[in-house]
C-alpha positions as CSV (number, residue, x, y, z in Angstrom):
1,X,0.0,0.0,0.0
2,X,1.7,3.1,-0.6
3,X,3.0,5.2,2.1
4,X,1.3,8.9,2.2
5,X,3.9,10.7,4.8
6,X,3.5,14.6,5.0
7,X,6.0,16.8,3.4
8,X,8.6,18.8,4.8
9,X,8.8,22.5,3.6
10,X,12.7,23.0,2.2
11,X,13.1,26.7,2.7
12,X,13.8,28.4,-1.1
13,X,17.7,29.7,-0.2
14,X,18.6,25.8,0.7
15,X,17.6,23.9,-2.1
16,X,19.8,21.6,-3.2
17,X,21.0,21.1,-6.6
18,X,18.5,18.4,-7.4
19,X,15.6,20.1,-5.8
20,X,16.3,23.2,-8.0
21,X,16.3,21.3,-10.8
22,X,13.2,19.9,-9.9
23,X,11.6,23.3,-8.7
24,X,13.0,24.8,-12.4
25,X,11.3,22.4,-14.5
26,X,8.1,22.9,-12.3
27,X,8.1,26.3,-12.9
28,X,7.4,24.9,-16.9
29,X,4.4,23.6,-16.7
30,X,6.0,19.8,-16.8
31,X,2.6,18.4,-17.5
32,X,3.3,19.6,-21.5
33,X,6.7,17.9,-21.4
34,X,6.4,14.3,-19.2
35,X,4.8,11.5,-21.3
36,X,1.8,10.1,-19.2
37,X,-0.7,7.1,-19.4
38,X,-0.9,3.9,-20.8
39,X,1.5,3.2,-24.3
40,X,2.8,0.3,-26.1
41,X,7.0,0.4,-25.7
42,X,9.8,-1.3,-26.6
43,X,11.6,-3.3,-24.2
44,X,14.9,-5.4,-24.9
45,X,15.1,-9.1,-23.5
46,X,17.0,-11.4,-22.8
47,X,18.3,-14.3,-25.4
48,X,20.1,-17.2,-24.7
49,X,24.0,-18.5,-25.9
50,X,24.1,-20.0,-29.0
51,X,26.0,-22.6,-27.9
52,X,23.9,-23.5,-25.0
53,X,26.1,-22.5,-22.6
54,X,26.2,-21.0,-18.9
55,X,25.2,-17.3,-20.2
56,X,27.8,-14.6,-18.2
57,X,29.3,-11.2,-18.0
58,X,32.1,-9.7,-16.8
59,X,32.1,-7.0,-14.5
60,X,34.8,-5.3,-15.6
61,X,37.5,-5.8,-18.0
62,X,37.3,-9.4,-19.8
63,X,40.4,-11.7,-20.0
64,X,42.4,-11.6,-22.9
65,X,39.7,-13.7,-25.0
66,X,36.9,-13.1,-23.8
67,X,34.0,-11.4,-24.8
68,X,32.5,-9.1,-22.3
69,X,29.6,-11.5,-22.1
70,X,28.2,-14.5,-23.9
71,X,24.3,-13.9,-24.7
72,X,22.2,-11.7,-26.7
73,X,19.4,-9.5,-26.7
74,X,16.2,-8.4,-28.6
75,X,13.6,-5.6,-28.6
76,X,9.8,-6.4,-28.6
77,X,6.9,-4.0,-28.1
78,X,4.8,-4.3,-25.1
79,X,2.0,-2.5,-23.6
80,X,2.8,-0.8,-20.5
81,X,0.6,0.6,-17.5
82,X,1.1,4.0,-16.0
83,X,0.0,3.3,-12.2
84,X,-0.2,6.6,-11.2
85,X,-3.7,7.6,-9.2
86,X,-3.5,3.9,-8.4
87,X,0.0,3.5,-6.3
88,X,-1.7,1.4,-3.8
89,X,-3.1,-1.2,-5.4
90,X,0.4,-3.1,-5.5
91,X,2.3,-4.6,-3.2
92,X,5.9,-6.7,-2.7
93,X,4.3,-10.4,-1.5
94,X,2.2,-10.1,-4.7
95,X,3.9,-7.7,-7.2
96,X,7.7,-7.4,-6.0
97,X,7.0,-3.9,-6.5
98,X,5.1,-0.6,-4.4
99,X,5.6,2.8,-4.3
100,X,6.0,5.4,-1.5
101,X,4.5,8.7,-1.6
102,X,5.2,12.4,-0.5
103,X,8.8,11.2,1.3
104,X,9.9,13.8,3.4
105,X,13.1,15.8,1.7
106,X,16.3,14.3,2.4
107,X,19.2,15.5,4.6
108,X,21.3,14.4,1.5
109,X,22.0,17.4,-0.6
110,X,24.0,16.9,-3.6
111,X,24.3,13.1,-3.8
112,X,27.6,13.7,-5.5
113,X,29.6,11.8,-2.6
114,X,28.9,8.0,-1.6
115,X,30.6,8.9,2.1
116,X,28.0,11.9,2.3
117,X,25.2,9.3,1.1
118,X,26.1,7.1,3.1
119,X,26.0,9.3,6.1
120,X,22.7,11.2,5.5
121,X,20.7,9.2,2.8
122,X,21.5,5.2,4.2
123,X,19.5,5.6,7.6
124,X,16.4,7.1,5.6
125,X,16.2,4.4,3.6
126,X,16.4,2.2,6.5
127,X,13.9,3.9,8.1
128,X,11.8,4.0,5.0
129,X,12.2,0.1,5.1
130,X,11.6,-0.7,8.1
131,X,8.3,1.8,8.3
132,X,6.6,0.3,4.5
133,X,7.7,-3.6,4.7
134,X,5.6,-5.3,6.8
135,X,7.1,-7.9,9.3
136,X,10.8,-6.4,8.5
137,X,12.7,-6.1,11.5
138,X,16.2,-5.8,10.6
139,X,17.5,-3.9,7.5
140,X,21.5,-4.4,6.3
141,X,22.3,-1.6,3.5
142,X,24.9,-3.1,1.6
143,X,25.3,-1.0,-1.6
144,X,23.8,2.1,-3.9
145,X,24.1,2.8,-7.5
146,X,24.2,6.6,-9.1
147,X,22.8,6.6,-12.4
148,X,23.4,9.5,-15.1
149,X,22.0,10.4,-18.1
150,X,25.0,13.2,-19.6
151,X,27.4,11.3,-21.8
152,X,30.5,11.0,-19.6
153,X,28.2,9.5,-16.6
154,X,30.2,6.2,-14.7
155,X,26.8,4.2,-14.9
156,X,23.9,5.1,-17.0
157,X,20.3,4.1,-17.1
158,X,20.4,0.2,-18.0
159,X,17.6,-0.7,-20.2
160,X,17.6,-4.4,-20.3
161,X,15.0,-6.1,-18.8
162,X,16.8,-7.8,-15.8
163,X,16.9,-8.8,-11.9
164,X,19.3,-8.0,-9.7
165,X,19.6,-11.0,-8.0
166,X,19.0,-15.0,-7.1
167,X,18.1,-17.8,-5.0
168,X,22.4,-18.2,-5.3
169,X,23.2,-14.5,-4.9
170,X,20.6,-13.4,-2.8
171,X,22.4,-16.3,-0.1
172,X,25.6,-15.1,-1.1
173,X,25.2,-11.7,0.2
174,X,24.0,-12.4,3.4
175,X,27.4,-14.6,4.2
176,X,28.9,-11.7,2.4
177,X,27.7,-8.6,4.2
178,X,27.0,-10.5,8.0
179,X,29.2,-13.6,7.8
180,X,29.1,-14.6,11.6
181,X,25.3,-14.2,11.5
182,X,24.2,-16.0,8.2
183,X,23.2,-19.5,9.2
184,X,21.2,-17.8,12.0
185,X,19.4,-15.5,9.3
186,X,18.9,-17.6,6.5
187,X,16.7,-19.5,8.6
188,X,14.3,-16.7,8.8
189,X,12.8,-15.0,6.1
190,X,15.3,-12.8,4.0
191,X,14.6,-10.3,1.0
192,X,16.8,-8.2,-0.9
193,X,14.8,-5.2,-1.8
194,X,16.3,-2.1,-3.9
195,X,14.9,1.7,-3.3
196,X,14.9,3.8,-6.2
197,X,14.1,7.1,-6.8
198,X,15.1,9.8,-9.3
199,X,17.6,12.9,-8.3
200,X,16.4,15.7,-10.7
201,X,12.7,14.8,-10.9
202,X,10.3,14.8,-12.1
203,X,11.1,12.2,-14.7
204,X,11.0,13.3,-18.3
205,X,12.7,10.7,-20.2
206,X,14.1,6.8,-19.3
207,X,11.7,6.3,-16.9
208,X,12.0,2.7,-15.2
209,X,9.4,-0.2,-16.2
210,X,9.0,-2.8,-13.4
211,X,6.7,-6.0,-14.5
212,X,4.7,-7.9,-11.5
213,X,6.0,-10.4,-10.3
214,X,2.9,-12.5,-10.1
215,X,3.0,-12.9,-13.8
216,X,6.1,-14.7,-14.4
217,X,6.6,-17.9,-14.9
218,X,9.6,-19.7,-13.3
219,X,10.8,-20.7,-16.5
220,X,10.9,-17.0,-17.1
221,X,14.3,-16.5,-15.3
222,X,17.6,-17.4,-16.8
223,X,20.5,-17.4,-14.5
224,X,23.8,-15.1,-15.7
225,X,26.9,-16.1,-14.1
226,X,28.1,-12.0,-13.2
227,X,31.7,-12.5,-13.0
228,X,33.9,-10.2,-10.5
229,X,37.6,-10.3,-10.4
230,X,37.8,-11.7,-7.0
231,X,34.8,-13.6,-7.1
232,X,31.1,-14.7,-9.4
233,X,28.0,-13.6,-8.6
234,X,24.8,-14.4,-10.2
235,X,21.9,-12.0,-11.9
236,X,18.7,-13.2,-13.9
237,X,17.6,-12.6,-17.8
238,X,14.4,-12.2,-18.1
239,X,13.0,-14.6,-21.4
240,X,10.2,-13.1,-23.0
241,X,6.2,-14.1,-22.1
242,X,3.5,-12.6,-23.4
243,X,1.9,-12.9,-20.2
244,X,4.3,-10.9,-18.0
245,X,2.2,-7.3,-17.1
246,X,4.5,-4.3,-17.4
247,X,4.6,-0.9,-15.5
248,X,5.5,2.6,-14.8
249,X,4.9,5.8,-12.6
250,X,4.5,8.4,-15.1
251,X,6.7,11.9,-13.8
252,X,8.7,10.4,-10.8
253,X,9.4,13.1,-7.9
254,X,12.4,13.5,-5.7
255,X,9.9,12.8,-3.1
256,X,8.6,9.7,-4.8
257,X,10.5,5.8,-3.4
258,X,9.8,2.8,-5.5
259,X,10.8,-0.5,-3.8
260,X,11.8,-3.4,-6.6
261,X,11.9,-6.9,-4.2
262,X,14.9,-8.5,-6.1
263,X,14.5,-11.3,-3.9
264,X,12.0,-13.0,-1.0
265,X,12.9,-16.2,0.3
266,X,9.2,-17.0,1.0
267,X,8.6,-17.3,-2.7
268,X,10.6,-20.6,-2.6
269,X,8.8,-22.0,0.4
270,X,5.8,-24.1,0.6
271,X,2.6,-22.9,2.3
272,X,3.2,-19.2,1.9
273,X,1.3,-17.3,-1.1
274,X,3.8,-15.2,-1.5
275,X,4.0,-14.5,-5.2
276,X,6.9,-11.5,-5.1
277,X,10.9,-12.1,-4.5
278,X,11.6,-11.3,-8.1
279,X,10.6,-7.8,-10.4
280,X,12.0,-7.5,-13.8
281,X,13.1,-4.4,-14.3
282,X,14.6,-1.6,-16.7
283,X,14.7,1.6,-18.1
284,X,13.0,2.3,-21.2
285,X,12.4,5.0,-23.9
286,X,8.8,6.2,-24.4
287,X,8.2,7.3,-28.0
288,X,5.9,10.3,-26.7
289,X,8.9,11.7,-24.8
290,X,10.0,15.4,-26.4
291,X,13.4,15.3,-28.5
292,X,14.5,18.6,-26.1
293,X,13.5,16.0,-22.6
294,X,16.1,16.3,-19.8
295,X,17.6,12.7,-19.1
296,X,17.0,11.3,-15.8
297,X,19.6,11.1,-13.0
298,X,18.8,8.9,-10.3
299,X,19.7,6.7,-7.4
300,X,19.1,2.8,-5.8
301,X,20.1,1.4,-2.6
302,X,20.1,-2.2,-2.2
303,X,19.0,-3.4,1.2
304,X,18.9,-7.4,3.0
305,X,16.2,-7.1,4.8
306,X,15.3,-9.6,7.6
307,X,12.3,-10.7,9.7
308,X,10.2,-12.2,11.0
């Protein structure tokens, strides 16, 4: 159900860089410019080796030999539903997906240093957790990702339909991140859930598509070996069903959150009617959006969260 919290007034000689941009585009009447409602888009997928092997990617630079990764990709068109006026008719044990509303502003300013983030933004989105996910009583923040849109950006928007984790992975992290504590947690309920939200809002162009989880199909998720230097990790393709129910929130805000559940380990236990644990996700171009649109900058945390 999405979280309603009231705003908090951000006095006009502090704004942050972000928030300026954000106030700046108000100021031009953004419902001309931001694309919204239902629309048919493109989305690439997933294809499998050749060969029929273990698909994979490398992190960083390949060995001498080797390709970057081993698999392809395709674009197909698929409808897509804008779920704004409707935020709170999804949830994570069904969906793997909800959004939270009218966030109050962040002591983060700039978002231009992961020390300052970590400081300021991470207990935020700890508290956000632990306040929207219900039966969470334990939240380990383990990582965050700065996506830019400008040319010269580190990490851009990824648009790829994809999941960020596994059954493997998702165990992997929690002997990762709390190694004296991991046999104790994994045998309680464990979810790696990611909160995104844009940084110069609201969103004009690559928004981010998110299918429900509910209509996937197991067969629907292809392991990809994600190969570090020091050590392999594992992400999931997403092969293509016609089936699968796609979805955006039209104009994002800095004060918007949208929580992708990457992982639940109830999904893989008996009894439970849990159908989230696992949101396709990815950025994608909307046809409708104006040649002149300002590219979206944004930001995800990726939280283990535990309980009960």
């Amino acid at each position: 159900m999405a979280t309603a919290l009231p705003l908090q007034a951000t006095p006009a000689h502090n704004l942050s860089q972000s928030s300026q941009a954000e106030t700046a585009f108000r100021n031009k009447e953004t419902s001309k410019f931001i694309p919204r409602g239902d629309t048919v888009v493109s989305l690439n997928y997933f294809q499998p080796p050749e060969d029929g092997s273990i698909p994979f990617n490398f992190v960083e630079e390949p060995p001498k030999g080797q390709p970057p990764r081993n698999f392809g990709d395709f674009d197909i068109k698929v409808p897509i539903k804008d779920i704004r006026g409707h935020e709170d008719e999804y949830t994570l044990d069904r969906d793997a997906f909800k959004v939270a509303l009218n966030v109050p502003s962040s002591a983060e300013r700039d978002f231009s240093s992961d020390e300052s983030i970590k400081k300021n933004y991470y207990p935020e989105v700890e508290k956000l957790i632990l306040d929207n996910v219900p039966s969470s009583n334990r939240v380990f923040l383990f990582d965050h990702t700065i996506r830019r849109s400008s040319p010269n950006a580190r990490r851009a928007p990824v648009a790829r339909v994809h999941i960020d984790q596994t059954l493997k992975s998702a165990t992997q992290r929690v002997h990762q991140h709390l190694p004296g504590e991991a046999e104790r947690l994994l045998k309680g309920r464990y979810r790696i859930i990611n909160i995104w939200r844009p940084l110069n809002g609201p969103v004009q162009s690559n928004p981010l598509g998110f299918a429900s989880s509910s209509t996937l199909k197991d067969d629907d998720l292809i392991p990809i070996e994600h190969r570090y230097p020091d050590r392999t990790g594992e992400t999931a393709g997403i092969r293509y069903n016609e089936g699968q129910k796609w979805h955006y929130l039209s104009g994002m805000t800095n004060n918007e959150r949208l929580f992708l559940e990457c992982f639940d380990s109830y999904a893989y236990n008996q009894g439970t009617e849990v159908q989230g644990g696992r949101v396709p996700h990815t950025a994608f171009s909307d046809p409708r959006t104006p040649e002149d649109a300002i590219g979206r900058d944004s930001i995800e945390v990726r939280a283990l969260v535990f309980g009960p």
